[in-house]
VEXKOL-643205 format. One record per residue (C-alpha): x, y, z; residue in three letters. Coordinates in steps of 0.25 Angstrom, whole numbers, always signed. Example, Ala and Ser with C-alpha at 12.3 -4.5 7.8 and 13.67 -1.06 7.14 Angstrom:
! residues 2
> X,Y,Z,type
> +49,-18,+31,ALA
> +55,-4,+29,SER
END
This chain:
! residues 166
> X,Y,Z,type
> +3,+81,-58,UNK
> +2,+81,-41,UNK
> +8,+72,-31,UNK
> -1,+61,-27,UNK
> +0,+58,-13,UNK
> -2,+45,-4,UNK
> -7,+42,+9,UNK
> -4,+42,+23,UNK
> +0,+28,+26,UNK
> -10,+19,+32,UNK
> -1,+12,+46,UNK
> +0,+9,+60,UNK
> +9,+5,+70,UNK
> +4,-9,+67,UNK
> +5,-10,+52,UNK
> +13,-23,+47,UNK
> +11,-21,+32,UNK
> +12,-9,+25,UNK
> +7,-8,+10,UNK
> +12,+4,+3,UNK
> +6,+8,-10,UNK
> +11,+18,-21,UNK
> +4,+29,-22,UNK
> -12,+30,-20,UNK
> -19,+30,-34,UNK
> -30,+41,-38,UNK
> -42,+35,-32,UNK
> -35,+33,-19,UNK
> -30,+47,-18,UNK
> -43,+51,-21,UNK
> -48,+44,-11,UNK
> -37,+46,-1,UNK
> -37,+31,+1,UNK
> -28,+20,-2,UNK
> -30,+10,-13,UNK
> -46,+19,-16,UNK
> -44,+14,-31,UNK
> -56,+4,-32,UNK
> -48,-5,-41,UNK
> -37,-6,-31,UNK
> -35,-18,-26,UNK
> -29,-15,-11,UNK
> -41,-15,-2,UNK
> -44,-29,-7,UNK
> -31,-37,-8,UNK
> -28,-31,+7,UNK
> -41,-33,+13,UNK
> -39,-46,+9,UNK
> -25,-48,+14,UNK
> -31,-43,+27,UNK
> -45,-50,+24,UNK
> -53,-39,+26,UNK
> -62,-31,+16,UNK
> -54,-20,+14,UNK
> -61,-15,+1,UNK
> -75,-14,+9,UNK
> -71,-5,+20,UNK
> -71,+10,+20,UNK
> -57,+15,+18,UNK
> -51,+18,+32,UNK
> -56,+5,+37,UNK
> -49,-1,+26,UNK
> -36,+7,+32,UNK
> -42,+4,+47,UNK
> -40,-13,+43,UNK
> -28,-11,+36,UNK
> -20,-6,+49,UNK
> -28,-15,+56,UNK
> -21,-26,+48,UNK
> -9,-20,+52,UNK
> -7,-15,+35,UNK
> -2,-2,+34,UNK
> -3,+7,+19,UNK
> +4,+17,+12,UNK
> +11,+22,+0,UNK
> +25,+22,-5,UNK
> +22,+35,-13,UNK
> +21,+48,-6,UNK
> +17,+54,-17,UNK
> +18,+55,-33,UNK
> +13,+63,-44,UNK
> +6,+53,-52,UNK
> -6,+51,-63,UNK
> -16,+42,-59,UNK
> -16,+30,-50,UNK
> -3,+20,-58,UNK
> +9,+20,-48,UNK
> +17,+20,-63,UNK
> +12,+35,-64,UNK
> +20,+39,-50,UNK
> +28,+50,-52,UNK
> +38,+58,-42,UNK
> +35,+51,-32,UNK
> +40,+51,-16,UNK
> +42,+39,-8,UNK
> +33,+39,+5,UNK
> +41,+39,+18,UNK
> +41,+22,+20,UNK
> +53,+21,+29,UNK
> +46,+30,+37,UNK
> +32,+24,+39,UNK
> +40,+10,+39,UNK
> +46,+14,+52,UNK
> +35,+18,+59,UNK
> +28,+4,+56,UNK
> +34,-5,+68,UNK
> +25,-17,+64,UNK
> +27,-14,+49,UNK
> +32,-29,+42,UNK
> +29,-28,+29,UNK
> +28,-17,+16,UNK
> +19,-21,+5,UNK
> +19,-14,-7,UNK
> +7,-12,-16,UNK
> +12,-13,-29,UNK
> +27,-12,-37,UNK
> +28,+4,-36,UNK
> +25,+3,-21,UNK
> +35,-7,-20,UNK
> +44,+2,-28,UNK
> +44,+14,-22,UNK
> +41,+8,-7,UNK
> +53,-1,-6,UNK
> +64,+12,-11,UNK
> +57,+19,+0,UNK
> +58,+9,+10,UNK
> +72,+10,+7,UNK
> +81,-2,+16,UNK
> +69,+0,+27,UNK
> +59,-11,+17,UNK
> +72,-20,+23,UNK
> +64,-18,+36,UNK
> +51,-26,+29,UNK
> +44,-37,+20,UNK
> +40,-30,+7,UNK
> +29,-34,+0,UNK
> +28,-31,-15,UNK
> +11,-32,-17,UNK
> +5,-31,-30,UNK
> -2,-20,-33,UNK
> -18,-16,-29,UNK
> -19,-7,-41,UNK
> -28,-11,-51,UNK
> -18,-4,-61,UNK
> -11,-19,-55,UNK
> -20,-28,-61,UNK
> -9,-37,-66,UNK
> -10,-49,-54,UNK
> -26,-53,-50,UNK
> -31,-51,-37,UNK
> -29,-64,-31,UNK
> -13,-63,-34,UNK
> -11,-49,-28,UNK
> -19,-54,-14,UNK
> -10,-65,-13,UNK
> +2,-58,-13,UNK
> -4,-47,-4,UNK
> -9,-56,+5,UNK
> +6,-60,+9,UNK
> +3,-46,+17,UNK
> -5,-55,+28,UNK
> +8,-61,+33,UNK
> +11,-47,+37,UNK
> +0,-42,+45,UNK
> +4,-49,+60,UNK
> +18,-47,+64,UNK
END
């Protein structure tokens, strides 16, 4: 089995609101793009928090828009071995560097969490330094989370707007 890797994070100096995933699943590594899994539900519950049509775009004006909404993306996974896509299948996994990236962030407010193992594993890295931020536990875009409808995640990750404008 090999180490799946994640991203490089998606910020700015301007970023309020930093959403950190798990670990990217196998349609996006394949794609070498966040949340690429057509079921996913990210591009849609955040381009409506931002009310823009995120899901329509090409992939790096979807990125482009994010940072323009002062939204920043990452993971809490720097890598894993894993089989298929399910954050449950994440085996030997090493934390990504948060406290780092946090302090580089001078106008970061806010560290959302896409999902319970994000959560997890994001607020032990953190450490004391998530302290220092408003947490903000999301309910999963996966469509292996199919538990809560649409309309009851985009409520609860619309709290996100409050956020944007500091």
């Amino acid at each position: 089995m090999t180490f799946k890797r994640c991203f490089d994070p998606v910020v700015d100096a301007h970023t309020r609101v930093l959403i950190l995933g798990s670990l990217p699943g196998e349609v996006s590594l394949a794609h070498q793009q966040y949340y690429a899994h057509k079921q996913n539900r990210f591009w849609h519950l955040i381009g409506d928090v931002i009310k823009r049509d995120l899901a329509g775009m090409a992939y790096p004006a979807r990125l482009d828009a994010l940072l323009e909404h002062r939204i920043g993306l990452w993971d809490v996974v720097a890598e894993a071995q894993r089989i298929g896509s399910l954050d449950s299948r994440i085996r030997n996994h090493a934390s990504n560097d948060l406290v780092a990236l946090v302090e580089t962030l001078p106008n970061l407010a806010v560290i959302a969490f896409n999902g319970g193992t994000a959560a997890r594993i994001g607020t032990r890295a953190l450490g004391e330094k998530a302290a220092a931020y408003h947490l903000v536990h999301l309910p999963s875009s996966s469509p292996a989370y199919a538990a809560m409808p649409y309309k009851e995640k985009l409520a609860i990750w619309c709290k996100l707007r409050d956020w944007r404008e500091g």
